[in-house]
BALOBA-1460 file (C-alpha; in Angstrom, 3 decimals):
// residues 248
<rec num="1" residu="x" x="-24.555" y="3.777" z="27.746"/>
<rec num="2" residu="x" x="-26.767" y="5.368" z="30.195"/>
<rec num="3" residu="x" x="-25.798" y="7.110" z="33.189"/>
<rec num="4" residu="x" x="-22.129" y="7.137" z="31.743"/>
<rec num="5" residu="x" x="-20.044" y="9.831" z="30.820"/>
<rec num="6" residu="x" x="-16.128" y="9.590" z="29.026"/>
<rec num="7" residu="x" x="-13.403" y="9.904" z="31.315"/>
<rec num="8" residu="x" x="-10.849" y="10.408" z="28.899"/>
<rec num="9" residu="x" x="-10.409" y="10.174" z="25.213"/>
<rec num="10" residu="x" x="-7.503" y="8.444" z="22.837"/>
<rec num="11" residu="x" x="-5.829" y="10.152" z="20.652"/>
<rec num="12" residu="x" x="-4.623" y="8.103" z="17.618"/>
<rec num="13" residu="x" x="-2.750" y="7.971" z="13.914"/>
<rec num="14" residu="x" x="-5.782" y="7.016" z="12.439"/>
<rec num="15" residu="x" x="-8.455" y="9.090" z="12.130"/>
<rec num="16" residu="x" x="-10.850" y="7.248" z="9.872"/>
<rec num="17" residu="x" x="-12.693" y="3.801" z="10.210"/>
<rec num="18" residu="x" x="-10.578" y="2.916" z="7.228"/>
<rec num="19" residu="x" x="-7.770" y="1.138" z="8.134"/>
<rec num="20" residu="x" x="-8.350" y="0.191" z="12.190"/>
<rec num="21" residu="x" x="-6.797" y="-3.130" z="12.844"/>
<rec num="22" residu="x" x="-9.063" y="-5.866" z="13.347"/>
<rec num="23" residu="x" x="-7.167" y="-6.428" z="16.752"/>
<rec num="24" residu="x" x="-5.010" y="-4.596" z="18.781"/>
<rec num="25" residu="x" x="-2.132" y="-7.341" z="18.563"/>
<rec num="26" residu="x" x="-2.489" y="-7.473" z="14.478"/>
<rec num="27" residu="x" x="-0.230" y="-3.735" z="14.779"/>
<rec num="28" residu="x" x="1.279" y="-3.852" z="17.829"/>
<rec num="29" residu="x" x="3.157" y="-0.658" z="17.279"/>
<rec num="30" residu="x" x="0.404" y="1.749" z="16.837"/>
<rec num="31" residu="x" x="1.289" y="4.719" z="19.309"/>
<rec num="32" residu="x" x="-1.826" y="6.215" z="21.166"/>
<rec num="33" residu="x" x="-2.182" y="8.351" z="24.484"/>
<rec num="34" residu="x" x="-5.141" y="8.819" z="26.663"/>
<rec num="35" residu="x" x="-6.418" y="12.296" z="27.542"/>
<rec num="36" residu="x" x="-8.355" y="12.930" z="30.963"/>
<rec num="37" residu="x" x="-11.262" y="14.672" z="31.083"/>
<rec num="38" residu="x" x="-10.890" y="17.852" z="33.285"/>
<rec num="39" residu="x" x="-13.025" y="16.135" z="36.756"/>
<rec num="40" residu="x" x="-10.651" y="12.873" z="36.136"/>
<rec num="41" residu="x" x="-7.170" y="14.637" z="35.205"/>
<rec num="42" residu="x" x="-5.786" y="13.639" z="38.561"/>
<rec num="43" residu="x" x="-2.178" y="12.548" z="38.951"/>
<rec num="44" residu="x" x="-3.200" y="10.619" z="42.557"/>
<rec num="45" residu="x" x="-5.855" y="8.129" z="40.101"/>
<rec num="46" residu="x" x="-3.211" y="6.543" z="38.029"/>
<rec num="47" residu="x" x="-0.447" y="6.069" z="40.963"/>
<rec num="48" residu="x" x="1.034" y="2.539" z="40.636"/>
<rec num="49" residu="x" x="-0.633" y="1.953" z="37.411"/>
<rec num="50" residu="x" x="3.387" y="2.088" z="35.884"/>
<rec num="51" residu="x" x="4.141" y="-0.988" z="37.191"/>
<rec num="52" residu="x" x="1.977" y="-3.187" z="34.853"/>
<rec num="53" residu="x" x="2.765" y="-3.965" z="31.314"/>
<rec num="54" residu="x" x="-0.893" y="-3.938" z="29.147"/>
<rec num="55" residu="x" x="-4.256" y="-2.210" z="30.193"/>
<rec num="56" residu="x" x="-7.792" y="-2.816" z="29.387"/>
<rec num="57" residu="x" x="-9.444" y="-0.357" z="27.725"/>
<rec num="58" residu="x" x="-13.008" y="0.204" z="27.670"/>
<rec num="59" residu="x" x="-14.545" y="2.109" z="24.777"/>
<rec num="60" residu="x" x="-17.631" y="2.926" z="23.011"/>
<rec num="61" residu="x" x="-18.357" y="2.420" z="19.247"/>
<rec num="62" residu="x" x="-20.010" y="5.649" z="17.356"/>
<rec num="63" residu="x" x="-22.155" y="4.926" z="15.177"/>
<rec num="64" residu="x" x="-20.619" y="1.712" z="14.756"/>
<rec num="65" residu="x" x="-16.813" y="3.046" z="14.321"/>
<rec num="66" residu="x" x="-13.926" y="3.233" z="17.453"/>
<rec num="67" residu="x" x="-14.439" y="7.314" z="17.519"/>
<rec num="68" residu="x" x="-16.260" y="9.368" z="15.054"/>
<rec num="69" residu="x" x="-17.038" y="12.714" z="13.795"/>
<rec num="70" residu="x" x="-20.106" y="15.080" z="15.388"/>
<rec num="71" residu="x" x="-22.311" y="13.660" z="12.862"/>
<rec num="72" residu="x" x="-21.533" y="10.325" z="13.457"/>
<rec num="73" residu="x" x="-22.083" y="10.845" z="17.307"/>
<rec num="74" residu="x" x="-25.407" y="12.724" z="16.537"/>
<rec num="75" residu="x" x="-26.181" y="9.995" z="13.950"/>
<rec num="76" residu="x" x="-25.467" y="7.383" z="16.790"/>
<rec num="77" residu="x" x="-27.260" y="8.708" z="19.454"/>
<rec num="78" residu="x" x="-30.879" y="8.828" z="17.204"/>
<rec num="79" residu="x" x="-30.021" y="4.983" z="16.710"/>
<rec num="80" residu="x" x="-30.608" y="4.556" z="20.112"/>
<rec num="81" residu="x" x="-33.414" y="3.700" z="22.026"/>
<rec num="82" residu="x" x="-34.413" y="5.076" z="25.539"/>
<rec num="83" residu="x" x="-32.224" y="2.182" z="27.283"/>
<rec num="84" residu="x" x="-29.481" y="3.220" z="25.699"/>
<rec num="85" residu="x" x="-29.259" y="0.575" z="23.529"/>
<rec num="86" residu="x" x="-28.783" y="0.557" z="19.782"/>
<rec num="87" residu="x" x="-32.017" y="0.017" z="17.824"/>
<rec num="88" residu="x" x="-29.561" y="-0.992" z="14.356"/>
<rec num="89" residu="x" x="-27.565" y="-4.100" z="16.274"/>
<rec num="90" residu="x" x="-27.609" y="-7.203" z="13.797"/>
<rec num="91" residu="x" x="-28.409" y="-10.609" z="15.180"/>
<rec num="92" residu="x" x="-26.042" y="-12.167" z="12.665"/>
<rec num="93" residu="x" x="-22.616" y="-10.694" z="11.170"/>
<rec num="94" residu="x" x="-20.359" y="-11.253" z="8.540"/>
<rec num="95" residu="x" x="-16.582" y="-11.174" z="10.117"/>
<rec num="96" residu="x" x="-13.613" y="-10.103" z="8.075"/>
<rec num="97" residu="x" x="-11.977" y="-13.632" z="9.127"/>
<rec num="98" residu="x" x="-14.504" y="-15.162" z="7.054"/>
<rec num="99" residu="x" x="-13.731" y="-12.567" z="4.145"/>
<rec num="100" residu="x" x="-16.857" y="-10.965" z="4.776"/>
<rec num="101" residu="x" x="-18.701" y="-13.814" z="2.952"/>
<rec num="102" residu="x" x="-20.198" y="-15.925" z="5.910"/>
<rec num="103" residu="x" x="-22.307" y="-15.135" z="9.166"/>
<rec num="104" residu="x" x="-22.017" y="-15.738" z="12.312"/>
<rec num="105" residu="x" x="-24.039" y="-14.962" z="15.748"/>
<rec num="106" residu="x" x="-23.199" y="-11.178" z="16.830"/>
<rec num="107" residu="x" x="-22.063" y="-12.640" z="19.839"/>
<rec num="108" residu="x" x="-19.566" y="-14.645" z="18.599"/>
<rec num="109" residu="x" x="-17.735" y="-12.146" z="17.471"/>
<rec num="110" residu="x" x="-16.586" y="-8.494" z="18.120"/>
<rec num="111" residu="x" x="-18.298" y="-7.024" z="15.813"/>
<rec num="112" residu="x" x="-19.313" y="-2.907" z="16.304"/>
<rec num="113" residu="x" x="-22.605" y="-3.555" z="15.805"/>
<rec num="114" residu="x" x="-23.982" y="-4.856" z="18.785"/>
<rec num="115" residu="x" x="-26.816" y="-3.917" z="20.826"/>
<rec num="116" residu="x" x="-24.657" y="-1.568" z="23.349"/>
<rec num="117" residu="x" x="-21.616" y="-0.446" z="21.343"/>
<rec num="118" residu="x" x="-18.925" y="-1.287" z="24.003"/>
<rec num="119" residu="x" x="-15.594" y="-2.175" z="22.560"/>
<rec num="120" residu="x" x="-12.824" y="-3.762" z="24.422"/>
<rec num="121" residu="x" x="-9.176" y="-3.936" z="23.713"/>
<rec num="122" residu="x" x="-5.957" y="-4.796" z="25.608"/>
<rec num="123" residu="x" x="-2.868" y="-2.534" z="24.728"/>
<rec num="124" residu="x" x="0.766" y="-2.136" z="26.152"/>
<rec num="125" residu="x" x="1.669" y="0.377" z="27.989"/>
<rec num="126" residu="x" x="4.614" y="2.189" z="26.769"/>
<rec num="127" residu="x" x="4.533" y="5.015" z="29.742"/>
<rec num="128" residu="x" x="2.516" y="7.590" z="32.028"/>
<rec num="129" residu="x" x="3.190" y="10.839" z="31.607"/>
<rec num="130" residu="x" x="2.443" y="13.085" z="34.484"/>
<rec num="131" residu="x" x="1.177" y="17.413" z="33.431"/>
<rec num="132" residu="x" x="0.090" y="20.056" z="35.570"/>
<rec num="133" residu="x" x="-2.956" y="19.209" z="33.859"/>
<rec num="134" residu="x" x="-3.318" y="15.360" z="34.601"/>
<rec num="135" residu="x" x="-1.754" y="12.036" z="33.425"/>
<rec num="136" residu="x" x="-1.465" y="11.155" z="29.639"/>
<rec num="137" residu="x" x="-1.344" y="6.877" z="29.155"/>
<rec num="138" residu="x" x="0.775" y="6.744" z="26.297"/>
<rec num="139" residu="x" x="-0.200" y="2.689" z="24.812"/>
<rec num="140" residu="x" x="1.097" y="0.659" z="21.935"/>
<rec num="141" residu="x" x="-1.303" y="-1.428" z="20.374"/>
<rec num="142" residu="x" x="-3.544" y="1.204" z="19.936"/>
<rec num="143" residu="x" x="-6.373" y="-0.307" z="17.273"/>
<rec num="144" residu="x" x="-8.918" y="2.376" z="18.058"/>
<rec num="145" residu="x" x="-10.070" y="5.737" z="16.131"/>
<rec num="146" residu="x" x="-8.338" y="9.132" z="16.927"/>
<rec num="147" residu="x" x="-11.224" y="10.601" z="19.400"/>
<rec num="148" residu="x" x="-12.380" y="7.603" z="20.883"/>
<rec num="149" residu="x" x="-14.339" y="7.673" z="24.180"/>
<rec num="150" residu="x" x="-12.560" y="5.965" z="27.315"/>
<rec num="151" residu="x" x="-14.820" y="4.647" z="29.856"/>
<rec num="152" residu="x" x="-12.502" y="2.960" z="31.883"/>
<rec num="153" residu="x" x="-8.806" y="1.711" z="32.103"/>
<rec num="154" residu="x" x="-7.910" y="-1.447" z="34.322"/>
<rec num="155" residu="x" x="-4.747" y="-3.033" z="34.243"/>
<rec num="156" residu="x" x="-4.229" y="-6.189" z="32.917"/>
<rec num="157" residu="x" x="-3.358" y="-8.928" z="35.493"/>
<rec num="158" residu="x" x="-1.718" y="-12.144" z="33.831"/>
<rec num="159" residu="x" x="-2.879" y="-14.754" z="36.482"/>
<rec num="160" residu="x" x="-6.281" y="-13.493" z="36.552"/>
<rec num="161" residu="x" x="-6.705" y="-12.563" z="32.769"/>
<rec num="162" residu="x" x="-4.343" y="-14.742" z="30.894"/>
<rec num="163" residu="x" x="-6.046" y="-18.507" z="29.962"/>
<rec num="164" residu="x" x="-3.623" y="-20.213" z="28.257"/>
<rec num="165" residu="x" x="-6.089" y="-23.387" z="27.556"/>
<rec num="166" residu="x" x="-8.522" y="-21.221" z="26.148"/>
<rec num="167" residu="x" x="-9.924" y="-22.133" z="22.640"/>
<rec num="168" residu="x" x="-10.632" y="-20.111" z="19.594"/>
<rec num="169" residu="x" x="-13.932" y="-21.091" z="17.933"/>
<rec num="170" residu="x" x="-14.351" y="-20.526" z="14.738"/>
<rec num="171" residu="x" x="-11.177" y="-18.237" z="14.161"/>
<rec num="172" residu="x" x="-9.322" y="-20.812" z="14.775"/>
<rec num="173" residu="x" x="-10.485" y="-22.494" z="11.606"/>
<rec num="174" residu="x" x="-10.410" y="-19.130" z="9.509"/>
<rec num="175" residu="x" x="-6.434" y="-18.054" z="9.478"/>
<rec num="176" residu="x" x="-5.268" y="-14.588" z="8.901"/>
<rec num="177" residu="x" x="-3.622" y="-13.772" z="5.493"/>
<rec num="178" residu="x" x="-1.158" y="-11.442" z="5.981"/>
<rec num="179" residu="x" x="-0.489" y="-9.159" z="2.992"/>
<rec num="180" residu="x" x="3.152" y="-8.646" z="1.407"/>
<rec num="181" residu="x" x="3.880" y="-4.945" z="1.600"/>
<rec num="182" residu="x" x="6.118" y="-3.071" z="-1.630"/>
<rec num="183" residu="x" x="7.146" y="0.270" z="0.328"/>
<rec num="184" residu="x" x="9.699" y="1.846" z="-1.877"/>
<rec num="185" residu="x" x="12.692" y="3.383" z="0.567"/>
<rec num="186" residu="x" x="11.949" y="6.862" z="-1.203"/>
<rec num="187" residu="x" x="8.568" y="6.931" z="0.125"/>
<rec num="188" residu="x" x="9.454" y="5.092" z="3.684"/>
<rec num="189" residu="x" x="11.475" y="8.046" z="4.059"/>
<rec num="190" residu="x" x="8.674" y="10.499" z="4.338"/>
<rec num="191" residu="x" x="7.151" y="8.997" z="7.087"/>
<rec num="192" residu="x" x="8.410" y="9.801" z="10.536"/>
<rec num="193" residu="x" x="10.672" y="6.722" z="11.211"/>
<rec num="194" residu="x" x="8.530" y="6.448" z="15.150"/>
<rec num="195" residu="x" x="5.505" y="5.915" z="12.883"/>
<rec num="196" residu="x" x="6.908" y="3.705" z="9.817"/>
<rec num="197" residu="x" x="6.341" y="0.428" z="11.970"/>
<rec num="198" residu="x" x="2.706" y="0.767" z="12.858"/>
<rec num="199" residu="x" x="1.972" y="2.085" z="9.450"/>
<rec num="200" residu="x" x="3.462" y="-1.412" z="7.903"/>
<rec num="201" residu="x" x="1.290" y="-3.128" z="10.022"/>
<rec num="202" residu="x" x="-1.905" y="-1.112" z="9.382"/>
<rec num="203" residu="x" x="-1.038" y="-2.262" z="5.377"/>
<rec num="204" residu="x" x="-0.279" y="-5.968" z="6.386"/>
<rec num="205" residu="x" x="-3.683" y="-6.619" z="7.833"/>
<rec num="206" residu="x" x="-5.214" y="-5.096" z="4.458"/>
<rec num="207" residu="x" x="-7.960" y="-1.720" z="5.450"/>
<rec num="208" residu="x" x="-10.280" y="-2.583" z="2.338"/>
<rec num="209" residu="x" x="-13.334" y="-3.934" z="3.262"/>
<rec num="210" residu="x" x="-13.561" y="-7.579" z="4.043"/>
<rec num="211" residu="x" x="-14.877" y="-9.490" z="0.367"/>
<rec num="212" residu="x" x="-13.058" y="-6.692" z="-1.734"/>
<rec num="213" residu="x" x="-13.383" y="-7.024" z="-5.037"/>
<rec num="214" residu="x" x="-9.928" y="-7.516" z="-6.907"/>
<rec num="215" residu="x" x="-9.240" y="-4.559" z="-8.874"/>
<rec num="216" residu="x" x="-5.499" y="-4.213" z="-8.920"/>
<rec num="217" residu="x" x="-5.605" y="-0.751" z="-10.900"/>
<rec num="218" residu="x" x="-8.160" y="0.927" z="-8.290"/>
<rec num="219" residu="x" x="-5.981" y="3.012" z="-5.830"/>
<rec num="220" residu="x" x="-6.816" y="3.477" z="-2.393"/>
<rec num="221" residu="x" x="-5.972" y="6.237" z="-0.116"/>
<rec num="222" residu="x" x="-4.863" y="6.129" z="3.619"/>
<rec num="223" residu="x" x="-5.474" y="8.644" z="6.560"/>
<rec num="224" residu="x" x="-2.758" y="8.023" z="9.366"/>
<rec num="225" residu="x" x="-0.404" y="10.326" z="11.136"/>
<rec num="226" residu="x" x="-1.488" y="13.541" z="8.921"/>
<rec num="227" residu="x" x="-0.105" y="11.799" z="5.987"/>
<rec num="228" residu="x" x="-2.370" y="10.107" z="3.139"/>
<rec num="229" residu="x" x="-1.038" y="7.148" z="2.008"/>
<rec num="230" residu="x" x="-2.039" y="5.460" z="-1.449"/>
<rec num="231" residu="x" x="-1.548" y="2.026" z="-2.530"/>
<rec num="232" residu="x" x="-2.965" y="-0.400" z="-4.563"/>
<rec num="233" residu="x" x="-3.235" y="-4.505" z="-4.108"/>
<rec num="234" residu="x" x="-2.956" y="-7.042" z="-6.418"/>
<rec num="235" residu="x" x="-3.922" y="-10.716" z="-4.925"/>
<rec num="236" residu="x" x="-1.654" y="-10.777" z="-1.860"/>
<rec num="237" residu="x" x="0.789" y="-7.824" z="-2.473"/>
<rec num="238" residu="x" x="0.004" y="-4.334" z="-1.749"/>
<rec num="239" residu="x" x="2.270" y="-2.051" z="-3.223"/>
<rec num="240" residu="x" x="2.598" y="2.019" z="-1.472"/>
<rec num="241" residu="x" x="2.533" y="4.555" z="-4.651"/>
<rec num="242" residu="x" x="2.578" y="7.582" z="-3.212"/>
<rec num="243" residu="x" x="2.584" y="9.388" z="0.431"/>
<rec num="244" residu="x" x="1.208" y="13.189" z="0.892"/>
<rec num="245" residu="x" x="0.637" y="15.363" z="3.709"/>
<rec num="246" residu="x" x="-3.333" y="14.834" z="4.355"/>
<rec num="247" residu="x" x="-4.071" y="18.197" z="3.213"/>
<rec num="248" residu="x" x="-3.358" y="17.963" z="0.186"/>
């Protein structure tokens, strides 16, 4: 990423790898809002941009996650070479459609760990907010890591972008399975009700690693909206035991 600099940054409910959608239409309630930086916070940049539906976002991968920590961008930027690329890209990867188990080429998929970590992803825009300080995109769809660096933001345009005879390749041969999700009422009721839909999704999709092994006792802990979330999965039903505020 050479000669590029962030213009913004998204701020999300997810601030860990663990648990970012594999797509941005998998949890299409997933609240997010984009952040200027101070030399791009203008009001006059974004005029007109409320008249389209979706956006195209795009993002860079940090040391191979949407976002990161300071380590992870530190870590990141001695993985890359003088060009800017990264020095750790795989030639083949294993996709979580194909449970992890079989590889494709890196280029048939959208994997993070690619020779220039640019990510791509198409969200809905819910509404611009304009501050004294500069606009704030608020998006739905938002499959990215809380801190994520925005490079650019172009709308999308449905006769232009939108192929409806387009094929899938080999995801079209490698269906989704959706998880059933046990969320007691007791425990829905401590999560904001604005954030309880995205949250459902984030469990349908399933965060554990693509190939997990099962172990229906192990219990696995969630980061999202300042709340940790733990639940446990058993073939195709997770079940939500518990939900605490992240600190404790």
């Amino acid at each position: 990423m050479t000669g590029m600099e962030p213009i913004a940054h998204i701020h999300t409910d997810l601030p860990q790898k663990f648990g970012i959608p594999r797509n941005s239409f998998l949890a299409p309630h997933l609240q997010g809002h984009i952040v200027f930086e101070p030399e791009f916070a203008s009001n006059a940049a974004v005029e007109g941009l409320d008249s389209f539906s979706h956006l195209w976002l795009l993002w860079r991968f940090e040391n191979g996650t949407p976002g990161g920590t300071a380590n992870d961008i530190a870590a990141d930027a001695k993985s890359q070479d003088r060009s800017g690329t990264n020095a750790k890209w795989s030639k083949t990867v294993r996709p979580p459609r194909l449970g992890g188990a079989e590889r494709v080429g890196v280029f048939a998929t959208r994997s993070p760990f690619r020779p220039n970590p640019i990510g791509l992803t198409c969200v809905k825009l819910d509404r611009v907010e304009l501050t004294d300080d500069g606009p704030i995109i608020h998006v739905l769809g938002a499959d990215l890591r809380d801190g994520t660096p925005i490079y650019d933001i172009k709308p999308y345009i449905p006769f232009a972008d939108c192929h409806p005879d387009a094929t899938g390749g080999w995801i079209e041969d490698a269906p989704w399975q959706e998880l059933d999700v046990e969320f007691p009422q007791a425990l829905q009721d401590m999560v904001p009700p604005a954030k309880l839909p995205g949250l459902v999704e984030v469990l349908r999709q399933d965060p554990r690693r693509a190939g997990s092994k099962h172990e229906p006792n192990r219990v696995y802990h969630l980061a999202y909206a300042g709340l940790d979330i733990s639940f446990a999965v058993d073939e195709t039903q997770l079940t939500v035991v518990a939900v605490n505020d992240a600190q404790d």
